[in-house]
C-alpha positions in Angstrom: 12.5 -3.3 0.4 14.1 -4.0 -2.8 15.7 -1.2 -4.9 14.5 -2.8 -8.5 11.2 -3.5 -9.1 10.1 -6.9 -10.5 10.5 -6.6 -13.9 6.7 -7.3 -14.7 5.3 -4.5 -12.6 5.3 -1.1 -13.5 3.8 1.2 -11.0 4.0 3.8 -13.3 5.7 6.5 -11.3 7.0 9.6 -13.5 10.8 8.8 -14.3 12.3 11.8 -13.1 11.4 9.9 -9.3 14.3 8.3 -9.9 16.4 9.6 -13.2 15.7 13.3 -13.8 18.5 14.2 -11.8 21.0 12.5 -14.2 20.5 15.1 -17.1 21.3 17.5 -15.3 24.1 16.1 -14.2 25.1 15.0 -17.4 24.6 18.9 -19.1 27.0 20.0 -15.9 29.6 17.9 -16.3 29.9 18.9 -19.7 29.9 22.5 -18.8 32.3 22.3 -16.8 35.0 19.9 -18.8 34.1 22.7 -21.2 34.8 25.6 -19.4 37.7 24.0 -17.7 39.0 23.7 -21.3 38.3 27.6 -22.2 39.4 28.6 -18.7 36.4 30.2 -17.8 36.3 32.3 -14.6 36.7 30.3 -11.2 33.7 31.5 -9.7 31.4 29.8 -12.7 33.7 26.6 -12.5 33.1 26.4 -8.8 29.1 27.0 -8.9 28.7 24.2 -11.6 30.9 21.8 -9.6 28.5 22.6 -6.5 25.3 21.7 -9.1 27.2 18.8 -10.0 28.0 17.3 -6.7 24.2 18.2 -5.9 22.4 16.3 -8.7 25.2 13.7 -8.5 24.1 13.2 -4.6 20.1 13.9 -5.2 20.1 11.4 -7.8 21.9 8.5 -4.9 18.9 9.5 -2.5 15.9 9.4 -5.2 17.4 6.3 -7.0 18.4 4.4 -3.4 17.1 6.0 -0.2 13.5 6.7 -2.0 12.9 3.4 -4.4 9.5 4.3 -5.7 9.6 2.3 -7.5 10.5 -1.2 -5.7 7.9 -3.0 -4.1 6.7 -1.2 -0.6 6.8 -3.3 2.8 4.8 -2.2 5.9 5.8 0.4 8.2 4.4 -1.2 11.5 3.7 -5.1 11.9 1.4 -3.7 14.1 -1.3 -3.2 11.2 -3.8 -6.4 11.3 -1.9 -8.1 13.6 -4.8 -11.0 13.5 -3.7 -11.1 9.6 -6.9 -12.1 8.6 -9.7 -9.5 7.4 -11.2 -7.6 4.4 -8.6 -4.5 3.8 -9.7 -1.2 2.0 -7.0 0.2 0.5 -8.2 4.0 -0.2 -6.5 5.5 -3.5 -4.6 2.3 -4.6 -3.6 3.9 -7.9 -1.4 0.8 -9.9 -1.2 -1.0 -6.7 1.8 -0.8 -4.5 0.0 -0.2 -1.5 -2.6 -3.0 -2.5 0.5 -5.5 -2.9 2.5 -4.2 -0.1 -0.7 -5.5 2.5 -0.9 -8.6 0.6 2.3 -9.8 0.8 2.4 -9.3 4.7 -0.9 -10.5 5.3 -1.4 -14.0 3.5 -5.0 -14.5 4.7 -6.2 -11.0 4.0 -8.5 -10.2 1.3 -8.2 -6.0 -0.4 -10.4 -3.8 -1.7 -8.5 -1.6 -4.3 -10.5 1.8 -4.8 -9.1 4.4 -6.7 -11.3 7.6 -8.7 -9.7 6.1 -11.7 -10.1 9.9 -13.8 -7.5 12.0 -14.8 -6.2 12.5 -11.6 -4.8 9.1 -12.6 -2.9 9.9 -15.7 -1.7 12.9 -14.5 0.2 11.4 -12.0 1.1 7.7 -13.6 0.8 8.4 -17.2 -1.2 7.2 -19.9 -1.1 4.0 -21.1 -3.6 1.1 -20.8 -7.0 1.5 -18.7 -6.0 2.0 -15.1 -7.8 -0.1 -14.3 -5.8 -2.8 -16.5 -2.6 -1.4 -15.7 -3.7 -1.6 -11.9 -4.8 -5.3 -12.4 -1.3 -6.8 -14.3 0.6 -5.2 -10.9 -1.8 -7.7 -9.1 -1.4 -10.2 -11.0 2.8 -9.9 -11.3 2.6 -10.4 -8.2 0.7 -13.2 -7.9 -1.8 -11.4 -5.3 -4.8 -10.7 -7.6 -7.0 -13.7 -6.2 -7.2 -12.1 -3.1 -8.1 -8.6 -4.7 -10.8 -6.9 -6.1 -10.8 -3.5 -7.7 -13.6 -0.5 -7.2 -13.8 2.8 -8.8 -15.0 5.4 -6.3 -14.1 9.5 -4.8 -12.3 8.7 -1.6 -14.0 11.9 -0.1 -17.9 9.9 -0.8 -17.2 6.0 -0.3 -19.9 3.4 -2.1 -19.7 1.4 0.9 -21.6 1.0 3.8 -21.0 1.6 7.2 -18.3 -0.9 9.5 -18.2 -2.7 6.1 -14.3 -3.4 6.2 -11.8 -4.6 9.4 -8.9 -2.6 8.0 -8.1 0.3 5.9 -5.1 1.4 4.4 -4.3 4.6 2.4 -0.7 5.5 1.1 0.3 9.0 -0.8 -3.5 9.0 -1.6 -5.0 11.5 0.5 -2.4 14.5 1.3 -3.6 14.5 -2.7 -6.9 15.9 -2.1 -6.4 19.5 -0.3 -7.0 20.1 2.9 -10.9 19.9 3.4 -10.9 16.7 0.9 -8.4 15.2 3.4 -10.9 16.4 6.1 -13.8 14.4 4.1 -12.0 11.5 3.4 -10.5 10.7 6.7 -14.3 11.5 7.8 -15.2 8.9 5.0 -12.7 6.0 6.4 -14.2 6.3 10.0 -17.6 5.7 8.6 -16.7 2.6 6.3 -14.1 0.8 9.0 -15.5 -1.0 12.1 -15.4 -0.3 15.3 -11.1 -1.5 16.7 -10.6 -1.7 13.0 -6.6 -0.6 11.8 -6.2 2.2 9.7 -2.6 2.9 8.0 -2.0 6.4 7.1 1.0 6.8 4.8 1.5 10.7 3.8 4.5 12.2 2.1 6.9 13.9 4.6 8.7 17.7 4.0 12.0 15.7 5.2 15.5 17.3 4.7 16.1 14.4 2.7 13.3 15.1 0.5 13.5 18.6 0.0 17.7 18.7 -0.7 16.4 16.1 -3.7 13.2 17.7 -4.7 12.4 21.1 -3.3 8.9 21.3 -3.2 8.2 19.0 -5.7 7.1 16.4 -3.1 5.0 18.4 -1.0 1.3 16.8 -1.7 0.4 17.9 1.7 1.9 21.5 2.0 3.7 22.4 4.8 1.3 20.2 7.0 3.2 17.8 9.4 2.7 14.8 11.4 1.0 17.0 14.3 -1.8 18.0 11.9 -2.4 14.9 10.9 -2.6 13.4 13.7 -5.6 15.5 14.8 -7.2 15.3 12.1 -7.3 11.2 12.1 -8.4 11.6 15.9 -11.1 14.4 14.6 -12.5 11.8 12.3 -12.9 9.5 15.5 -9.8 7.9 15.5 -7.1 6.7 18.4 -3.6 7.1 17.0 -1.7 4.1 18.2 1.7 4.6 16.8 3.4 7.4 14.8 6.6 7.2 12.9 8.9 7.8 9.4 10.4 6.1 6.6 12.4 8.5 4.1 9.7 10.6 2.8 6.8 9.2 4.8 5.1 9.7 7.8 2.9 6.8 9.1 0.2 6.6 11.3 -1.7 3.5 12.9 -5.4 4.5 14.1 -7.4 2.7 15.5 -11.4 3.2 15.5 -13.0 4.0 18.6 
């Protein structure tokens, strides 16, 4: 994955992702040149050095370990291995998950839903439609012929049943609370056909994570891979592989 993204996508992730760690760094720094100056007591000096070496070191990890905002690659090749299908990918917001199954599967074909409210703004920002700002991610990166978008709740799909051979959701539903996770995962079973791949990708309470962020990260609560695991195999799933990236758990289900 790179650690830049392309300069013509903007997936519109909130800057302190990746930067708010650096004014604080800056504001201790100065403190501390300043109290050095005036002598202040040791025990100040020594808690601003320890806030300094911990935004200097949360800033390395949300800048380089967690690049939010690089382009995203697939957790598992094992996701559509026949590379061919029609993918939905459930809460796409401005498209990194959309791009990131596009770019692995050439002959694949996405369908990018996202509720498109304020839900949307909230978290990317305001700025053109989103479903413009969506669009000009797709067609950066030269994947928009091979995508369509849909607005729709991921908790009540407007699709039919077995209608897609794939699903994908990343950071999308560990959004919704607990019983709209429930729903949705519910949802996906309903709209994917039977052996079809679904890709969970949830954000994970890692120590890597939380020494950056705290609880800042923590769309799913305290919940863990074990819960939702059975909640994917409670919506009628088979979960074929299980694993982490830095901040991310991923599971591959499998319809039954």
């Amino acid at each position: 994955m790179p650690l830049f993204a392309d300069a013509q996508i903007d997936f519109g992730y909130p800057w302190w992702l990746s930067y708010g760690h650096l004014p604080v760094l800056a504001a201790t720094a100065a403190l501390l040149l300043l109290g050095y100056r005036r002598k202040w007591s040791r025990l100040l000096l020594l808690l601003l050095g320890v806030l300094a070496l911990w935004s200097s070191a949360a800033f390395g990890i949300a800048r380089f370990a967690l690049p939010v905002h690089g382009r995203a690659s697939l957790p598992t090749q094992n996701f559509l291995r026949s590379g061919v299908g029609r993918v939905l990918d459930i809460g796409a917001g401005t498209g990194r998950s959309s791009i990131m199954v596009l770019e692995a599967r050439p002959a694949a074909t996405v369908v990018a839903l996202d509720l498109f409210a304020e839900s949307f703004e909230r978290h990317f920002g305001k700025g053109e439609t989103p479903q413009q700002r969506l669009l000009a991610n797709l067609q950066a990166a030269g994947v928009d012929g091979r995508a369509t978008i849909q607005a729709g709740d991921m908790r009540q799909l407007p699709f039919d049943a077995a209608e897609f051979d794939a699903l994908v959701s990343a950071y999308a539903i560990d959004h919704v609370g607990r019983q709209g996770a429930e729903q949705a995962l519910s949802e996906a079973a309903r709209v994917v056909k039977p052996g079809g791949d679904f890709l969970l990708m949830v954000v994970a309470n890692d120590s890597w994570a939380q020494f950056a962020f705290g609880p800042l990260l923590m769309h799913g609560g305290p919940r863990g891979a074990e819960w939702w695991s059975e909640q994917v195999r409670a919506a009628g799933f088979e979960v074929v592989e299980q694993g982490t990236q830095p901040a991310t758990i991923y599971l591959l289900a499998r319809r039954e």
